[in-house]
mmCIF file as gemmi writes it, N, C-alpha and C atoms, coordinates in Angstrom:
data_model
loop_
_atom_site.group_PDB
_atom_site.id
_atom_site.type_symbol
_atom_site.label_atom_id
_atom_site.label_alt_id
_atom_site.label_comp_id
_atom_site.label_asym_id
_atom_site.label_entity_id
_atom_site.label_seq_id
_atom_site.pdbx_PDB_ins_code
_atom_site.Cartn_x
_atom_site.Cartn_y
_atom_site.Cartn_z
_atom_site.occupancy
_atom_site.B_iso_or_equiv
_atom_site.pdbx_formal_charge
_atom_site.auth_seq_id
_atom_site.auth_asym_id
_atom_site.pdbx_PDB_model_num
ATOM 1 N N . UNK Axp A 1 ? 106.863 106.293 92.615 1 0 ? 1 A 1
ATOM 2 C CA . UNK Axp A 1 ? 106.025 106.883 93.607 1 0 ? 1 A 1
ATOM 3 C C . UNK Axp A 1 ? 105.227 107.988 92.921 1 0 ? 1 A 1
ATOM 4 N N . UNK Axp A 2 ? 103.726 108.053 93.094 1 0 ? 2 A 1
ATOM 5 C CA . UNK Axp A 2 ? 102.618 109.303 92.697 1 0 ? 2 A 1
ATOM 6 C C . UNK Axp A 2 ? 102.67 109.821 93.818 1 0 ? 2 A 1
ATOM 7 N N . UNK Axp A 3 ? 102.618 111.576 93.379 1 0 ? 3 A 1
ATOM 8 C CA . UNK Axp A 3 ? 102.886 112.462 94.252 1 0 ? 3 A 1
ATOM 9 C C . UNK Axp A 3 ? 101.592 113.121 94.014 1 0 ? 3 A 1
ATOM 10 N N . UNK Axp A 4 ? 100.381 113.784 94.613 1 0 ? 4 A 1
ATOM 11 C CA . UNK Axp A 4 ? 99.631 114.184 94.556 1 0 ? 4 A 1
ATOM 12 C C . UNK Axp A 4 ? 99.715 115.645 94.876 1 0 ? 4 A 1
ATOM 13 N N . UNK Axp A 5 ? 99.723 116.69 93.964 1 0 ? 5 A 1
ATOM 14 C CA . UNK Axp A 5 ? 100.244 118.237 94.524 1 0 ? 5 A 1
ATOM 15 C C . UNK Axp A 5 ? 98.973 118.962 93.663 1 0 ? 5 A 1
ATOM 16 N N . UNK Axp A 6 ? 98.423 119.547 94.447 1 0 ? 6 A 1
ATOM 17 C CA . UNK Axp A 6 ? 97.285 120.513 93.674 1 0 ? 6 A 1
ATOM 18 C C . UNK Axp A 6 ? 98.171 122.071 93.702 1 0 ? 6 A 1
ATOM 19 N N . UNK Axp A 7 ? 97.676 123.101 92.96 1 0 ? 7 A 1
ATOM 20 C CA . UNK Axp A 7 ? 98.053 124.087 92.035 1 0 ? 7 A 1
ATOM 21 C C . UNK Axp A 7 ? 98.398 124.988 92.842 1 0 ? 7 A 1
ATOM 22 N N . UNK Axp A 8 ? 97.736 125.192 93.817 1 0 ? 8 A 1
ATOM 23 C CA . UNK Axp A 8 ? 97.695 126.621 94.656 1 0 ? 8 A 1
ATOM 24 C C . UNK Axp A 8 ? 99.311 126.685 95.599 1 0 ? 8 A 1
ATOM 25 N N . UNK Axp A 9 ? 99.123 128.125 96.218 1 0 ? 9 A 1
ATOM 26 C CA . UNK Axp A 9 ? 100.795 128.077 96.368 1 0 ? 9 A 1
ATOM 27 C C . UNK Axp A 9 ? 101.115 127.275 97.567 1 0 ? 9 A 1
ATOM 28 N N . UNK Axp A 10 ? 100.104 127.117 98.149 1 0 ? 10 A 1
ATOM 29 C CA . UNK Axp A 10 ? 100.567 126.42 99.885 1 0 ? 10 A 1
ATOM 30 C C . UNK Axp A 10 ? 100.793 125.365 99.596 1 0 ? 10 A 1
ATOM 31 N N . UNK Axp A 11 ? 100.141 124.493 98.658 1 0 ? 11 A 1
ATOM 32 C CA . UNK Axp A 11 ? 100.369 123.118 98.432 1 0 ? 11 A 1
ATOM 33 C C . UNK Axp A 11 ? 102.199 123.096 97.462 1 0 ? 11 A 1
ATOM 34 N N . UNK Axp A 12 ? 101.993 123.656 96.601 1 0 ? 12 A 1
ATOM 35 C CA . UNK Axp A 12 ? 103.25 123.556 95.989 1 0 ? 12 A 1
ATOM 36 C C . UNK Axp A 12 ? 104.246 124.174 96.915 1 0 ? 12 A 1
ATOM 37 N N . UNK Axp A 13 ? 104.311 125.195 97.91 1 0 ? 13 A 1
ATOM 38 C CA . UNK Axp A 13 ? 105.108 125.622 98.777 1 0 ? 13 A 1
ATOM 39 C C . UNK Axp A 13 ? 105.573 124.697 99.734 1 0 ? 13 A 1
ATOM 40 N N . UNK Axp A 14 ? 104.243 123.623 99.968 1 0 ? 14 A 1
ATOM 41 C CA . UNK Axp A 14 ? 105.088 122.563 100.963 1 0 ? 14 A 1
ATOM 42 C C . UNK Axp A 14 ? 105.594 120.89 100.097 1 0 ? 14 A 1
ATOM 43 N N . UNK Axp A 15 ? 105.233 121.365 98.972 1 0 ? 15 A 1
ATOM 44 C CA . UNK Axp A 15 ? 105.598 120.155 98.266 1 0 ? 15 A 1
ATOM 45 C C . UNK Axp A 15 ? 107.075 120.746 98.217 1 0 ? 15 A 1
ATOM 46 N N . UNK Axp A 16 ? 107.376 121.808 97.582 1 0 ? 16 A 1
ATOM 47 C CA . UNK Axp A 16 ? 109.241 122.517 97.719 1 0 ? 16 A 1
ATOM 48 C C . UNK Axp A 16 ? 109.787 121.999 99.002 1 0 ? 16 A 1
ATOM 49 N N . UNK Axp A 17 ? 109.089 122.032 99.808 1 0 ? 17 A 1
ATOM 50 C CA . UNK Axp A 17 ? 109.787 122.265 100.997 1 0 ? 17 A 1
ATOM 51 C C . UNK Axp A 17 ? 109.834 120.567 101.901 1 0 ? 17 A 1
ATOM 52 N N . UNK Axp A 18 ? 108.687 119.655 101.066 1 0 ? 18 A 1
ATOM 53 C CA . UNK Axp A 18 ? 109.234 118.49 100.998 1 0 ? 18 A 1
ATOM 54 C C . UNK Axp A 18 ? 110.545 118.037 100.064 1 0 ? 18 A 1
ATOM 55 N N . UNK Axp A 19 ? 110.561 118.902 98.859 1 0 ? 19 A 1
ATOM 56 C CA . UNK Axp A 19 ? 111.3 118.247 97.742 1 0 ? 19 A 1
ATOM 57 C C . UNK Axp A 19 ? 112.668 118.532 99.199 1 0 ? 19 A 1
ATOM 58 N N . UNK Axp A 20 ? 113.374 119.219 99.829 1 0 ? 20 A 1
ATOM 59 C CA . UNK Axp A 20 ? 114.243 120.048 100.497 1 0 ? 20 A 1
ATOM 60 C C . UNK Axp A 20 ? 114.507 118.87 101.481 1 0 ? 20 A 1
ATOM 61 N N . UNK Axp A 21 ? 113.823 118.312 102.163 1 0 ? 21 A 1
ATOM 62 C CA . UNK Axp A 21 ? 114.035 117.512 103.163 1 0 ? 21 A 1
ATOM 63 C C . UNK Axp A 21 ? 114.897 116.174 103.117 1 0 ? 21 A 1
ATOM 64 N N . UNK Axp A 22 ? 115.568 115.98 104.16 1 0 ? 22 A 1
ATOM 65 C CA . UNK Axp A 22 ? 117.301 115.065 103.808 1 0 ? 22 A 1
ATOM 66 C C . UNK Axp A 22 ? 115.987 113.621 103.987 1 0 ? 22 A 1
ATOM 67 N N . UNK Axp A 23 ? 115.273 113.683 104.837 1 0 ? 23 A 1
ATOM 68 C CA . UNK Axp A 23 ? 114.7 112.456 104.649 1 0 ? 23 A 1
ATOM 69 C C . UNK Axp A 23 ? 114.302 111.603 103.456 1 0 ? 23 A 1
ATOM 70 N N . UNK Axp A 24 ? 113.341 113.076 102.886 1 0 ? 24 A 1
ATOM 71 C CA . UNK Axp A 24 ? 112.751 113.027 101.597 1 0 ? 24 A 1
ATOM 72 C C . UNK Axp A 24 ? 113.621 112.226 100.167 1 0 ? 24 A 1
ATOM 73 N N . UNK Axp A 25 ? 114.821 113.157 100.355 1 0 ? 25 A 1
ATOM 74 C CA . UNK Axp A 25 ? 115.779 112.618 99.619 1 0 ? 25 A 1
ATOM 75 C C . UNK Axp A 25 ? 116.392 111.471 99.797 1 0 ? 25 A 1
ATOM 76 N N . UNK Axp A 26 ? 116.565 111.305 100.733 1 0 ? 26 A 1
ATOM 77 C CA . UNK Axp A 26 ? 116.937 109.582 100.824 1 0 ? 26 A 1
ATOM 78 C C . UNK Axp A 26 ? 116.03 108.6 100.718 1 0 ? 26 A 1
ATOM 79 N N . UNK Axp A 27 ? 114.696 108.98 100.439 1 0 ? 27 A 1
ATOM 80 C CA . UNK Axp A 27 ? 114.019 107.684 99.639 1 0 ? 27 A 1
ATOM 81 C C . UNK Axp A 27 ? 114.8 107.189 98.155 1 0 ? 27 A 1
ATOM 82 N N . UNK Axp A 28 ? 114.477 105.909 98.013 1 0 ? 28 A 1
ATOM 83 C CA . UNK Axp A 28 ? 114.845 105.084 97.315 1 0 ? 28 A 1
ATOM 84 C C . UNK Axp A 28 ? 114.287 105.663 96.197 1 0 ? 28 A 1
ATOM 85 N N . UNK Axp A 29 ? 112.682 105.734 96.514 1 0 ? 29 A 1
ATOM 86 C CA . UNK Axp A 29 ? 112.186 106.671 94.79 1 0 ? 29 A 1
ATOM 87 C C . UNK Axp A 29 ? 112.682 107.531 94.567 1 0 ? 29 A 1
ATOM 88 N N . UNK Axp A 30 ? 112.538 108.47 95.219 1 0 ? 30 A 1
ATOM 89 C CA . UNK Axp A 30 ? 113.578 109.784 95.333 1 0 ? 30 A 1
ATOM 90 C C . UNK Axp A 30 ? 115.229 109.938 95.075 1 0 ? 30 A 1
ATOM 91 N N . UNK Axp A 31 ? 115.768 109.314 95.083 1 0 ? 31 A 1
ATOM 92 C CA . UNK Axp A 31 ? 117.23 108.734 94.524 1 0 ? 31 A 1
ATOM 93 C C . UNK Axp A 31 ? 117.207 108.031 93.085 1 0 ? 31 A 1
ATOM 94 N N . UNK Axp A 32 ? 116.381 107.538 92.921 1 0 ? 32 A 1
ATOM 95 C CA . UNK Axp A 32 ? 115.917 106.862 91.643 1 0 ? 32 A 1
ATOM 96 C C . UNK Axp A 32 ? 115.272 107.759 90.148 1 0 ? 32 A 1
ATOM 97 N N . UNK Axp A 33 ? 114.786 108.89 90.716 1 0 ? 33 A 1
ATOM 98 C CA . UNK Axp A 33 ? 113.601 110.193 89.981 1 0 ? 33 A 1
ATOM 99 C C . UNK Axp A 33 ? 113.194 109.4 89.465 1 0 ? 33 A 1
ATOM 100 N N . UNK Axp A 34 ? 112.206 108.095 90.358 1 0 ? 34 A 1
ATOM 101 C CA . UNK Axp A 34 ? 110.934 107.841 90.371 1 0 ? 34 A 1
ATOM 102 C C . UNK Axp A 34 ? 109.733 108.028 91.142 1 0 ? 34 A 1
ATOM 103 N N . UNK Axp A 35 ? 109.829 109.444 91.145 1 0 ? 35 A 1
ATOM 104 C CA . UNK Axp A 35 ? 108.896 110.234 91.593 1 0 ? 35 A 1
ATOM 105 C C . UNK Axp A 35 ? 107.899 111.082 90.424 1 0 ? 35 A 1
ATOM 106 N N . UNK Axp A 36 ? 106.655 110.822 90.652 1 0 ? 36 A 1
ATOM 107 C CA . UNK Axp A 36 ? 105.955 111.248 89.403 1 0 ? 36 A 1
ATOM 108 C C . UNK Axp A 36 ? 104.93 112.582 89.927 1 0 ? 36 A 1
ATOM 109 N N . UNK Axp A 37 ? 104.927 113.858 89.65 1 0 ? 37 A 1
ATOM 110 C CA . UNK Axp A 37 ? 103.962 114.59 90.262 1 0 ? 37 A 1
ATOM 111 C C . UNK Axp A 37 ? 102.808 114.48 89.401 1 0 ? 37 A 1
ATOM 112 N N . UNK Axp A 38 ? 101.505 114.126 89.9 1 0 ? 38 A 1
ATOM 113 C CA . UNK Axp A 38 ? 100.302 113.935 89.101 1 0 ? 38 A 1
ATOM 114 C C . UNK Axp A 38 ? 99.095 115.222 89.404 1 0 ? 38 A 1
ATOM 115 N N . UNK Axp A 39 ? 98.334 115.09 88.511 1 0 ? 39 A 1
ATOM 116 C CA . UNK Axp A 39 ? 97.159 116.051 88.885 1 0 ? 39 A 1
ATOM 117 C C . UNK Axp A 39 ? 95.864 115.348 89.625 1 0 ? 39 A 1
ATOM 118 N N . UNK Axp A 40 ? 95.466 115.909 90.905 1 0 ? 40 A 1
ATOM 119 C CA . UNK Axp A 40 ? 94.83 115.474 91.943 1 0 ? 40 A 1
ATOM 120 C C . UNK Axp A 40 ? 93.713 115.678 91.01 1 0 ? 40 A 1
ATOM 121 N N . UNK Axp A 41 ? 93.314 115.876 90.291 1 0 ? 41 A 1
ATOM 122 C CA . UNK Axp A 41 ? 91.711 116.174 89.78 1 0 ? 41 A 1
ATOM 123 C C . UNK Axp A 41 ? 91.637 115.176 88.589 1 0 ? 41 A 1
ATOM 124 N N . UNK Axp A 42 ? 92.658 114.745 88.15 1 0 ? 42 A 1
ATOM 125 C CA . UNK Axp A 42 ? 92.762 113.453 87.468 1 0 ? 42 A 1
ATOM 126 C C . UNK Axp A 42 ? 92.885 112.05 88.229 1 0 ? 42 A 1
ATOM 127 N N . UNK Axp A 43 ? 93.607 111.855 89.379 1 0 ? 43 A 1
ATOM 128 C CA . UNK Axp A 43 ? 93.602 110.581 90.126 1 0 ? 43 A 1
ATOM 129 C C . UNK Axp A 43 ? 92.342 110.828 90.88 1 0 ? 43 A 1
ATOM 130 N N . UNK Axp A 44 ? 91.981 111.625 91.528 1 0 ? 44 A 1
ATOM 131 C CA . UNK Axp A 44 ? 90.519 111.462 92.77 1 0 ? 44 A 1
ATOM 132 C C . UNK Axp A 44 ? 89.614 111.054 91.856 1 0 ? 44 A 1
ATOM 133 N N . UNK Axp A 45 ? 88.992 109.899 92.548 1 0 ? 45 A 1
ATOM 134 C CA . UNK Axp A 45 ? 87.774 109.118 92.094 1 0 ? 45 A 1
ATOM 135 C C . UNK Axp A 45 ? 86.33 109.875 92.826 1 0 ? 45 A 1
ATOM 136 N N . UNK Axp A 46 ? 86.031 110.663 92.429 1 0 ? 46 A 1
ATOM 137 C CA . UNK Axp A 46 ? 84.961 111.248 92.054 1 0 ? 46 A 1
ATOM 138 C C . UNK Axp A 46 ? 83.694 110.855 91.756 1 0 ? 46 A 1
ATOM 139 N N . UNK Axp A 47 ? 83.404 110.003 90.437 1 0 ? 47 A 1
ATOM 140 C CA . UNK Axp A 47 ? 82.184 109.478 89.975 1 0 ? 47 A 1
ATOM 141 C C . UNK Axp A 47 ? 81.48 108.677 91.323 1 0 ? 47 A 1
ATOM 142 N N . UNK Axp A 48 ? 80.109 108.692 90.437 1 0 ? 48 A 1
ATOM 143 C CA . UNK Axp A 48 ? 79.226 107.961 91.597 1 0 ? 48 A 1
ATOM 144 C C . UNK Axp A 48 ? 79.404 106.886 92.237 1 0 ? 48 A 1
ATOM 145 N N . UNK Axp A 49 ? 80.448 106.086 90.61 1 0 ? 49 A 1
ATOM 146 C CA . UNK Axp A 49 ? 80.835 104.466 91.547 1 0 ? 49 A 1
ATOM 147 C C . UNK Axp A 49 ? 81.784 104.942 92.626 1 0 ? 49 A 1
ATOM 148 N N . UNK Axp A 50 ? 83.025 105.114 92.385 1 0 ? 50 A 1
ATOM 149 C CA . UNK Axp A 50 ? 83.895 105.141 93.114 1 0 ? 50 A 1
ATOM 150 C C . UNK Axp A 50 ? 83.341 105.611 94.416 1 0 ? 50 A 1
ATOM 151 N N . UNK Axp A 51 ? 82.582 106.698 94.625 1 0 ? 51 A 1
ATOM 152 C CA . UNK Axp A 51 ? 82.37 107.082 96.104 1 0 ? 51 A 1
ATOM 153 C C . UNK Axp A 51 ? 81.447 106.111 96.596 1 0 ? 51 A 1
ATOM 154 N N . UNK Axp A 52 ? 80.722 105.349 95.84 1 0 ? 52 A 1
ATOM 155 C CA . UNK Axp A 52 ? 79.678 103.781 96.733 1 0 ? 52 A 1
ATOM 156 C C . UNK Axp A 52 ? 80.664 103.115 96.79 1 0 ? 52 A 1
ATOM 157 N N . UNK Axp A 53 ? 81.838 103.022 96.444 1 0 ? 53 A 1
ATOM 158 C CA . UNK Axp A 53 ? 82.699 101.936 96.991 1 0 ? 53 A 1
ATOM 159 C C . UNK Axp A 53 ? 82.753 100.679 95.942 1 0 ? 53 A 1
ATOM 160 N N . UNK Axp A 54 ? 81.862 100.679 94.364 1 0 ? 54 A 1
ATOM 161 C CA . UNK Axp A 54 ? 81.318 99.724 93.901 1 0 ? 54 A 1
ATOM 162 C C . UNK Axp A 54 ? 82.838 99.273 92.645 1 0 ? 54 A 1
């Protein structure tokens, strides 16, 4: 599973506070630590194609 968490504290404050959650943890990825945190400014498709949809 890609986890998308940008830098600032609210986002990482509720990503903690997902990591915390009994639900959370009982995913299968999450039991597995196949959970990957990525950088949102590296996965968002940005360029001109991607936003025409092409």
């Amino acid at each position: 599973m890609f986890v998308m968490v940008w830098d600032d504290e609210q986002s990482c404050a509720s990503y903690r506070k997902l990591a915390e959650d009994p639900l959370w943890r009982n995913l299968k990825a999450v039991r597995s630590n196949q959970v990957h945190r990525v950088d949102p400014r590296r996965w968002f498709m940005t360029d001109v194609f991607s936003l025409q949809g092409s």
